[in-house]
C-alpha positions as CSV (number, residue, x, y, z in Angstrom):
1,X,-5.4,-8.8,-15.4
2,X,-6.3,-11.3,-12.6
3,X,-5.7,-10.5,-9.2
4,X,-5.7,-12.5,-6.2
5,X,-4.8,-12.4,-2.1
6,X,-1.6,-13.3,-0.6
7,X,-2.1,-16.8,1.6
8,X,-1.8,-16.4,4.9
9,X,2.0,-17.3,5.0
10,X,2.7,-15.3,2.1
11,X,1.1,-12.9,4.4
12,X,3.1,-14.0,7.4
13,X,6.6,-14.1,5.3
14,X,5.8,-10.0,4.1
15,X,5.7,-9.0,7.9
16,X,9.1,-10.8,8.4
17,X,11.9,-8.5,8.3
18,X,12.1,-4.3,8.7
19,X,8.8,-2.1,8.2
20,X,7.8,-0.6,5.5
21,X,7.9,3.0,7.5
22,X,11.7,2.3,7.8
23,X,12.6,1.2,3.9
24,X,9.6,1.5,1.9
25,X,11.2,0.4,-1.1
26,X,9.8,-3.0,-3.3
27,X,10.4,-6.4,-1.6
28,X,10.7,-9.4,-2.7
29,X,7.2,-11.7,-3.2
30,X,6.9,-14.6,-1.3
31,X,4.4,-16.1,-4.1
32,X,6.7,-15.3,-6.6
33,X,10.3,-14.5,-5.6
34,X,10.5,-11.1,-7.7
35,X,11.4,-8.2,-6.2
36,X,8.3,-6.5,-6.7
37,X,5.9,-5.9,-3.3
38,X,5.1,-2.5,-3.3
39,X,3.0,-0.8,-0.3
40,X,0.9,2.2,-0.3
41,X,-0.8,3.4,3.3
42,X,-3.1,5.8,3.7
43,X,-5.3,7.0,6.6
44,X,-8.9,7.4,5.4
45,X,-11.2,10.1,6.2
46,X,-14.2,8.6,7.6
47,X,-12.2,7.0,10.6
48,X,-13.6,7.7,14.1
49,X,-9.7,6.5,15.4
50,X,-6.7,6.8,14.5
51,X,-6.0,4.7,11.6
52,X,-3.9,3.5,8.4
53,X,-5.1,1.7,5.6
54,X,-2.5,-0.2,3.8
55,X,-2.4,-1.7,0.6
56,X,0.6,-4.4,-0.4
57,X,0.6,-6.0,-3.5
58,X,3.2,-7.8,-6.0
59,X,3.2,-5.9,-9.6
60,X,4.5,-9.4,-11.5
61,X,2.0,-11.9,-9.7
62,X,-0.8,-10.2,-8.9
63,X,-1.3,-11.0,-5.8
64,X,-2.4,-8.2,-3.0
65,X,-3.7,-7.8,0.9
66,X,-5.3,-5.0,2.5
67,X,-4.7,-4.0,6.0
68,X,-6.2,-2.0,8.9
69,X,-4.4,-0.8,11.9
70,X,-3.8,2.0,14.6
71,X,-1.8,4.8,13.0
72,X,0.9,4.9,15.1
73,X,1.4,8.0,16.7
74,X,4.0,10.4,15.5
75,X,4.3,9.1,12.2
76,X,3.8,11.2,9.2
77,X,4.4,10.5,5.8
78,X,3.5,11.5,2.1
79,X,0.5,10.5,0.5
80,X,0.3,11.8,-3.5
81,X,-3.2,10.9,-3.3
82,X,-4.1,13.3,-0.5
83,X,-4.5,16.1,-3.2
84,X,-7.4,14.4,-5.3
85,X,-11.0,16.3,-4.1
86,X,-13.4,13.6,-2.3
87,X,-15.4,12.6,-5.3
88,X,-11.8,11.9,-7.6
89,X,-10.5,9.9,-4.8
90,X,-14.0,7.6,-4.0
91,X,-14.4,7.1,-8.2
92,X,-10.5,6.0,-7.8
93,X,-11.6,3.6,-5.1
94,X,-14.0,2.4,-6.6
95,X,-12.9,-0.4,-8.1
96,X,-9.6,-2.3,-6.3
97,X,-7.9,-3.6,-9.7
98,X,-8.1,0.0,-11.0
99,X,-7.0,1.3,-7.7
100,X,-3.9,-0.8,-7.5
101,X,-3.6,0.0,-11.4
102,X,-2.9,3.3,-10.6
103,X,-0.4,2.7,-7.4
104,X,1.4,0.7,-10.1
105,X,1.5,3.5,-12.2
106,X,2.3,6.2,-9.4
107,X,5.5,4.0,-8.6
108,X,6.6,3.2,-12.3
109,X,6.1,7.2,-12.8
110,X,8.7,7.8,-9.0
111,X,5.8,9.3,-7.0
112,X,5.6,6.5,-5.0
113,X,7.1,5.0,-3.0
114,X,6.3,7.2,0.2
115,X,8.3,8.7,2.9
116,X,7.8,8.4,6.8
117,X,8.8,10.1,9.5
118,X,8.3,10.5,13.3
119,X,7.1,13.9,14.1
């Protein structure tokens, strides 16, 4: 299975619209018009600030982006992943494909998508 990055205005076009924290549900790809951008954020142990790590990517076209930004205060959400023990979660890591491999999975199985809140 190939993968490759959004463009930049495929990029552009997934920011359009309402956040992910307030309908995290699949949205429709702007590479291929299936309603199939998924998102998974996460907020990563080693980080000296606050911040989320977010991961978007299109289960038809293969195509993904990877984000860093200020976790914005308040918000809490789930994250199935938090459970794994530090060496599961890096060997997950590891590789991206696999990694978005198993977010695939974690949606087609209901765990994901996540929930937000403000605290």
């Amino acid at each position: 299975m190939e993968w490759s990055s959004f463009s930049g205005a495929e990029v552009t076009a997934l920011a359009q619209g309402e956040s992910f924290f307030a309908d995290p549900g699949e949205r429709e790809c702007p590479a291929c018009g299936r309603r199939s951008v998924r998102a998974y954020v996460n907020v990563p142990e080693s980080a000296r600030r606050p911040t989320l790590v977010s991961y978007v990517w299109c289960s038809a076209c293969h195509r993904f982006v990877g984000t860093r930004a200020r976790h914005p205060e308040g918000l809490v959400f789930s994250d199935p992943l938090a459970t794994l023990a530090a060496e599961e979660r890096r060997e997950l890591e590891r590789s991206l494909v696999g990694f978005l491999a198993h977010l695939d999975r974690l949606w087609d199985e209901g765990v994901l998508p996540q929930t937000f809140a403000a605290a």
